[in-house]
TIDOLO-716258 format. One record per residue (C-alpha): x, y negated, z; residue in three letters. Coordinates in steps of 0.2 Angstrom, whole numbers, plus 5000, padded with zeros to 4 digits. Layout:
N
XYZALA...
% end
This chain:
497
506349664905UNK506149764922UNK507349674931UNK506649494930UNK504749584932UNK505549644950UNK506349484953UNK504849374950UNK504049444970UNK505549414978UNK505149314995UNK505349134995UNK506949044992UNK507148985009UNK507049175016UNK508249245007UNK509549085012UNK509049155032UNK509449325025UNK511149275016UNK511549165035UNK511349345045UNK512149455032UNK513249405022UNK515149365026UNK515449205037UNK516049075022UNK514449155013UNK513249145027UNK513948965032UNK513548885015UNK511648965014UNK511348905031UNK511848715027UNK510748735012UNK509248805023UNK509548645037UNK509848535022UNK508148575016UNK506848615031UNK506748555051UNK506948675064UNK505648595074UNK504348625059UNK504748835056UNK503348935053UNK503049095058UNK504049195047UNK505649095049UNK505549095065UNK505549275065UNK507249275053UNK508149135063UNK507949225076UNK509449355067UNK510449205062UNK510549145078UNK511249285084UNK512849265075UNK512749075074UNK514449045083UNK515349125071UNK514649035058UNK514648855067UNK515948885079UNK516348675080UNK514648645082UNK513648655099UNK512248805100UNK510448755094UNK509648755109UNK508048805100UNK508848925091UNK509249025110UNK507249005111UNK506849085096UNK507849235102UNK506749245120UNK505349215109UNK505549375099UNK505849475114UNK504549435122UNK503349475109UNK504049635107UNK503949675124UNK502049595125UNK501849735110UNK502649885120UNK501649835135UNK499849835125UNK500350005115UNK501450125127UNK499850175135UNK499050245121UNK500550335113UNK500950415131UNK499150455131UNK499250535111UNK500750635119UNK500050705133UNK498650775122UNK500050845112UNK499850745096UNK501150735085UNK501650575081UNK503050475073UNK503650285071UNK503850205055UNK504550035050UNK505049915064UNK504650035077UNK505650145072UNK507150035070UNK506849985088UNK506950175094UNK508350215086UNK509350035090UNK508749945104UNK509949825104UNK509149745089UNK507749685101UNK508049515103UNK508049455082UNK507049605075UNK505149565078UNK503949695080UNK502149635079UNK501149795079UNK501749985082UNK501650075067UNK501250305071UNK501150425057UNK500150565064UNK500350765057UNK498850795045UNK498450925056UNK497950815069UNK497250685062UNK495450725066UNK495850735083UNK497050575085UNK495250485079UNK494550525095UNK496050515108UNK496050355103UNK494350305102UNK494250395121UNK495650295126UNK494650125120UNK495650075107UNK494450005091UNK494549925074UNK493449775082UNK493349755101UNK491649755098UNK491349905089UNK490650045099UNK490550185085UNK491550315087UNK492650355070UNK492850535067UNK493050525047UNK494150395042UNK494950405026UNK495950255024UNK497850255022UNK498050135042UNK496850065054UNK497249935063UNK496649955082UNK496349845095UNK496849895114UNK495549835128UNK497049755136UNK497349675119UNK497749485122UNK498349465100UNK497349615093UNK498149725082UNK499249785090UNK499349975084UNK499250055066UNK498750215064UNK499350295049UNK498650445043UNK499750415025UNK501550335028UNK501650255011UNK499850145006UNK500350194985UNK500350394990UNK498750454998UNK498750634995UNK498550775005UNK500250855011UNK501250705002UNK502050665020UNK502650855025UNK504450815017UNK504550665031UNK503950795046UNK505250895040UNK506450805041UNK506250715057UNK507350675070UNK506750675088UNK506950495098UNK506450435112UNK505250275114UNK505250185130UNK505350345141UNK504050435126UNK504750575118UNK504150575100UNK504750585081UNK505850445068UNK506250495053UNK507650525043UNK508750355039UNK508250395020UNK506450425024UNK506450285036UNK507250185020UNK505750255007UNK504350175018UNK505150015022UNK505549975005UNK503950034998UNK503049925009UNK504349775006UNK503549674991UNK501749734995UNK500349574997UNK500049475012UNK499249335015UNK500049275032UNK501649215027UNK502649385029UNK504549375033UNK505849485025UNK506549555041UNK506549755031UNK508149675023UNK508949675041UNK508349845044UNK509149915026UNK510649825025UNK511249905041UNK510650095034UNK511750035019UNK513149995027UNK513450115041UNK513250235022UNK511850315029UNK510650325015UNK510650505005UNK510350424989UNK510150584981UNK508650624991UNK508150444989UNK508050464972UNK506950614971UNK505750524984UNK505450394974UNK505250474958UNK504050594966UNK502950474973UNK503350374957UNK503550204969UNK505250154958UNK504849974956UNK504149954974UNK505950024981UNK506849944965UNK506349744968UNK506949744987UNK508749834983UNK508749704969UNK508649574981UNK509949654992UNK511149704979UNK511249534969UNK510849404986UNK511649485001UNK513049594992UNK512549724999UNK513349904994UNK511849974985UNK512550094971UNK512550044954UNK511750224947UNK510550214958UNK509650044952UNK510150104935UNK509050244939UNK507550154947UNK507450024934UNK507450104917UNK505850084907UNK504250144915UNK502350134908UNK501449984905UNK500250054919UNK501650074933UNK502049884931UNK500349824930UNK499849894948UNK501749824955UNK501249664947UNK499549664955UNK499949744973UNK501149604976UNK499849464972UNK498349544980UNK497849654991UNK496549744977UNK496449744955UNK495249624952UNK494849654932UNK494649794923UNK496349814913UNK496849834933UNK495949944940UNK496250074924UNK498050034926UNK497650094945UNK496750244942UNK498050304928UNK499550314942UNK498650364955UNK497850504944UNK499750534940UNK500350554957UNK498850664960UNK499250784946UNK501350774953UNK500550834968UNK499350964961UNK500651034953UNK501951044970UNK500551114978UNK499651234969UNK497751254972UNK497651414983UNK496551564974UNK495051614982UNK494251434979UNK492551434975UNK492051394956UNK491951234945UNK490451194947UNK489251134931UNK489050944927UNK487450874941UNK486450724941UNK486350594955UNK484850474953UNK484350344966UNK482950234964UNK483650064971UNK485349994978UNK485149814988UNK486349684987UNK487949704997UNK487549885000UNK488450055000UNK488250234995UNK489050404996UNK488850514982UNK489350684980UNK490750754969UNK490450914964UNK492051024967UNK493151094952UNK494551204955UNK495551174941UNK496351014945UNK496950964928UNK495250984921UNK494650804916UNK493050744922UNK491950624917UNK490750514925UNK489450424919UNK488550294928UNK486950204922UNK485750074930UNK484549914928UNK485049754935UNK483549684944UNK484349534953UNK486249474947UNK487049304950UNK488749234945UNK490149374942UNK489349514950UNK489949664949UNK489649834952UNK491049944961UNK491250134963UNK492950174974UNK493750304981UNK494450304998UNK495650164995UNK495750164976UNK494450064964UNK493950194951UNK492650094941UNK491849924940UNK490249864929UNK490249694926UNK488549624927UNK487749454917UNK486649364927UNK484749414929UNK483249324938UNK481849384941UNK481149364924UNK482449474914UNK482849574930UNK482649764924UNK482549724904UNK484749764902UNK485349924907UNK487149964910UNK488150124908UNK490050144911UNK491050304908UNK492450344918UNK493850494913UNK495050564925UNK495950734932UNK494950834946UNK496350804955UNK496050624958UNK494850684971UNK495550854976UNK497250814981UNK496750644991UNK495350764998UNK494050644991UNK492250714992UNK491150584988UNK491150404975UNK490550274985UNK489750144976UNK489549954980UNK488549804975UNK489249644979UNK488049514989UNK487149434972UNK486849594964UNK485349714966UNK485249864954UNK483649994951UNK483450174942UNK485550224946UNK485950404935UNK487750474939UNK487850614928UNK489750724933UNK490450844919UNK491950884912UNK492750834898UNK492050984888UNK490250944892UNK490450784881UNK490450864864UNK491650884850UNK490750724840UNK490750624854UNK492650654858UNK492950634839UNK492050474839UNK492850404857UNK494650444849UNK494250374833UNK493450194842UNK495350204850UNK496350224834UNK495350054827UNK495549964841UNK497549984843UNK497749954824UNK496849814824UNK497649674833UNK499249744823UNK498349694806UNK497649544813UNK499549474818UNK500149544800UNK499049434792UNK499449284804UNK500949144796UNK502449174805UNK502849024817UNK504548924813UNK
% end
């Protein structure tokens, strides 16, 4: 069932008492809280609690009005202040810097929450500044802040003009934690394609940060980000402080659930924004519309649950079933795309199917290959990819992404230098041009882990039609056995009593 998929990456128990303490109604929030102190120290909190009890404590009077006030508790509350202010310091720099060179930017997640209620800067932590930047001036962001000294490592010295990853995380040269800024060139890691964010720049409300003027958006598209971002894999232990942030959007009724509902089918992120509202529907009683879980939580392909399943576990896929189950939604959300934003005419023709070959790829190395451009973006294309391993260990494999997303990976037996060269492996991968067109992906990059070293590579691109009719007959006919027969295998299996 959907529902107990979504529940199984709620956070831990103990967060969602904290949660219930500073949301829920006072009889409510009293009982979670004796549970919470019944069960953990206050002197032992980790990072993530600390950054919820920091919310109860704001209310903890009215909860424990007979009780003195938790001196640490107080503490906490400074403590989370003065990060955020530590934060601001480090970044307001750059994002004064970013406007004076007329860059338009816009916060997202805490940041935004801040912005538009600054009140809320004593119990709601804001580690790092999250900024969408315009597409438009996305290039040009890259150096700003590269000018301004801001890196990836402190001690990186190369300048990055083509970055193609959803965030970067920067590091000031004033930085005393690191991290302190993400830049976002996509607000959402799941949607990566070009012109997925214009609806959000639409729709966006100017604010004012700490004497910057600059961009929020919309509560609903402010909502969309957070939640999509809620059950998404860390491995610091992450507090659930969005639920503070969308309980009081809920509440104040300023969620357009309409519009909520065709973001999230659009970007087809339902279970991402399903599992949070979950939480905060069944947990903290929260007002979250009946038809609108109804709607986010009704049966959805095999493929969609398998990359929630594995996005809240890890941060990548890390077998093959995975990474088809990737490619096939984020090849969906490309074609949802493709079809919103028509290919303009005047492109230049599909090109015919090439050939890559490279003599040799070390271990632990990368390369950039060329996709030849195809202007139908529902035309399926095929890539082939063959090569001798000449050195393997243990579990190598391997890998041939794009941007963010994992296309393919060859597993590889182990080869010394004796059978080194004697197997050759060949994988076939099928997707939509728009894969690559509409995440303005122009080359594959391939990559062999650290025990792996592969000779004589071919990457053959075509199309679907350049495989041949008996080849597609034989593909879909390899298919039609394999589903039917684990059905005839279990037929012929005794039933169990």
């Amino acid at each position: 069932m959907i529902q107990e998929l979504l529940r199984r990456h709620w956070p831990p128990e103990g967060q969602i008492r904290l949660l219930i303490a500073a949301l829920a109604d006072p009889d409510t929030a009293r009982r979670a809280w004796r549970q919470w102190r019944a069960e953990n120290d206050l002197a032992a909190a980790d990072h993530a609690d600390v950054r919820l009890l920091a919310a109860v404590a704001g209310r903890i009077r009215e909860i424990e009005p007979d009780l003195p006030l938790d001196p640490r508790l107080e503490g906490m509350r400074r403590y989370i202040w003065a990060v955020n202010q530590i934060t601001l310091a480090a970044t307001r720099p750059l994002l004064a810097t970013m406007q004076a060179a007329g860059i338009r930017q816009m916060l997202i997640k805490g940041a935004a929450r801040l912005a538009s209620d600054p009140g809320v800067a004593k119990e709601r932590a804001v580690r790092d500044i999250d900024v969408l930047v315009h597409p438009d001036d996305w290039e040009r962001t890259l150096e700003v802040v590269y000018d301004a000294g801001w890196r990836r490592d402190p001690k990186d010295n190369d300048r990055i003009t083509r970055l193609k990853s959803h965030a970067v995380g920067l590091t000031g040269p004033n930085s005393r934690a690191g991290g302190e800024f993400d830049l976002h060139r996509f607000a959402i890691r799941q949607n990566q394609c070009i012109g997925q964010d214009l609806g959000f720049w639409e729709r966006a409300q100017r604010a004012s940060f700490h004497g910057i003027d600059l961009l929020c958006p919309s509560r609903t598209d402010q909502a969309i980000v957070t939640l999509s971002q809620a059950v998404l894999f860390n491995h610091l232990p992450h507090p659930a402080h969005w639920a503070l942030d969308l309980n009081a959007f809920i509440r104040a009724g300023e969620i357009d659930w309409d519009l909520f509902l065709r973001e999230a089918h659009f970007r087809r992120i339902e279970l991402f924004v399903a599992s949070p509202l979950l939480l905060l529907r069944e947990r903290l009683q929260c007002p979250v519309p009946d038809a609108v879980l109804a709607e986010l939580t009704r049966p959805i392909g095999k493929a969609y649950q398998v990359e929630f399943a594995t996005r809240a576990t890890r941060y990548n896929p890390s077998s093959e079933d995975e990474i088809g189950a990737f490619r096939i939604v984020a090849a969906a959300r490309a074609m949802r795309m493709a079809r919103a934003r028509p290919v303009p005419a005047g492109k230049a023709p599909a090109q015919a199917a090439s050939i890559v070959r490279i003599p040799s790829l070390g271990r632990g190395e990368k390369l950039q290959v060329p996709v030849p451009a195809e202007r139908n973006p529902f035309a399926r294309l095929r890539v082939e990819i063959s090569f001798r391993a000449w050195h393997a260990g243990r579990h190598s494999r391997l890998r041939i992404l794009s941007q963010d997303l994992i296309v393919g990976m060859v597993p590889v037996a182990q080869a010394s230098r004796k059978t080194g060269g004697r197997i050759r492996y060949t994988a076939v991968m099928r997707f939509p041009a728009c894969l690559m067109s509409a995440r303005g992906v122009e080359t594959l990059q391939l990559r062999t882990d650290r025990k792996l070293a592969v000779r004589d590579l071919c990457i053959r691109f075509g199309t679907h039609q350049d495989e041949g009719v008996f080849a597609r007959y034989g593909r879909a006919a390899k298919s039609w056995i394999a589903a039917r027969l684990p059905l005839r295998r279990r037929s012929a299996e005794p039933a169990s009593l």
